[in-house]
Structures are given as structure tokens and as C-alpha cells.
C-alpha positions as CSV (number, residue, x, y, z in Angstrom):
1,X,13.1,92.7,55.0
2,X,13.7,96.1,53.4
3,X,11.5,96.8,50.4
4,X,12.8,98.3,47.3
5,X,12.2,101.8,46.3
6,X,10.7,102.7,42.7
7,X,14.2,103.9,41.5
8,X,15.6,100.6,42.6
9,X,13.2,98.9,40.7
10,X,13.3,100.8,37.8
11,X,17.3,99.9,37.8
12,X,17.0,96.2,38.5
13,X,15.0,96.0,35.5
14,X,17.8,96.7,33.5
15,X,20.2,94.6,35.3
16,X,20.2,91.5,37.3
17,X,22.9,93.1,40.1
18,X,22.2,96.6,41.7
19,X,25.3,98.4,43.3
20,X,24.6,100.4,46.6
21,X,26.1,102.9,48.6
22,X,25.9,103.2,52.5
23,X,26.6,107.2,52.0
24,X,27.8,107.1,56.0
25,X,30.3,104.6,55.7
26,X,30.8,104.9,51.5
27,X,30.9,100.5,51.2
28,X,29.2,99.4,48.7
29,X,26.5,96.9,48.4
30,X,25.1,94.4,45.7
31,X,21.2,93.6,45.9
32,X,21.0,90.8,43.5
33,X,17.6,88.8,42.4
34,X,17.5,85.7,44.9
35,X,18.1,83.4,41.5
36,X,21.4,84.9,41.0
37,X,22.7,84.9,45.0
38,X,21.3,81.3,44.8
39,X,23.1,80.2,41.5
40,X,26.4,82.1,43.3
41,X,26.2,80.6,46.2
42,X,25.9,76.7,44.5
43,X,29.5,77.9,43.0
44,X,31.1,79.3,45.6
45,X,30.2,76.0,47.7
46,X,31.9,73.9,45.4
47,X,34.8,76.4,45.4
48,X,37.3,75.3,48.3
49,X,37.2,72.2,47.3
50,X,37.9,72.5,43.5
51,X,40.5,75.3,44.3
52,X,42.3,73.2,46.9
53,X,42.5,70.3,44.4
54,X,44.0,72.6,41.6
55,X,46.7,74.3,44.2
56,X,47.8,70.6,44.8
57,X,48.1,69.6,41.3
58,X,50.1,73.1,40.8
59,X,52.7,73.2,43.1
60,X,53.0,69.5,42.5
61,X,54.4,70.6,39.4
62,X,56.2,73.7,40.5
63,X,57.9,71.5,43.0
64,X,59.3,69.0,40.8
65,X,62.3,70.3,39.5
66,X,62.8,73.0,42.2
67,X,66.5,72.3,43.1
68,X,66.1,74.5,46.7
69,X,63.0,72.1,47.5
70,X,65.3,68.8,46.9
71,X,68.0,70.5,49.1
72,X,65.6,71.2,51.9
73,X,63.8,67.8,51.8
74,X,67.5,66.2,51.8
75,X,68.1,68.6,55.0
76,X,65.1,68.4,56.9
77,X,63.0,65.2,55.5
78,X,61.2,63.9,52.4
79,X,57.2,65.0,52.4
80,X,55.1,62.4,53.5
């Protein structure tokens, strides 16, 4: 585990996220209180899931009334 210096400290008093710099490489970083990773992590869990459902339901409705979709499912096959 790698232990925070006083300046970091000093910083993530004033913020719950704390940008760093890997000066050799120059990509950044975020150290972030365990609360905050844990709370971002529930989200982005639950992510995929409701992002795949609201894709669906969008081109759904984007492929409605496309007139070049119809042609193509006439051509090749309706979707299943």
C-alpha cells in the first residue's frame, strides 16, 4: 500500500478525488477515499446492464420508420 504524503493529505481534505501525475509517463491518476471508489463502483456494476436496456429501447425507435432498414429486412430477412 503506498502511504500518503502530508501535501496529499493536506489536498484530500479539501476534496474527496485527488488528481496525480506519473511525471515519467505524464498519465494522470485519481486517488479517491475508498467510500467514493466503493459508491462508483456499485454504479458502474449496474451500468451495462441499464445501458444495454436503453440502446434497445433507442434504436427500437430509430428503427421504426427507417425506410433503408424496411428495404434491407425485405432483402435479406425480418429480425428475429
Amino acid at each position: 500500500m503506498i502511504e500518503l504524503t502530508a501535501q496529499q493529505r493536506r489536498n484530500l481534505t479539501a476534496t474527496d478525488v485527488l488528481p496525480l501525475l506519473d511525471p515519467e509517463t505524464g498519465k494522470t491518476y485519481v486517488l479517491l477515499q475508498t467510500e467514493v471508489y466503493e459508491r462508483l463502483k456499485s454504479l458502474l456494476d449496474e451500468e451495462p446492464r441499464v445501458t444495454g436496456e436503453m440502446v434497445d429501447r433507442l434504436m427500437e425507435e430509430e428503427d421504426r420508420d427507417d425506410p433503408t432498414l424496411a428495404y434491407y429486412q425485405r432483402q435479406f430477412g425480418s429480425k428475429p
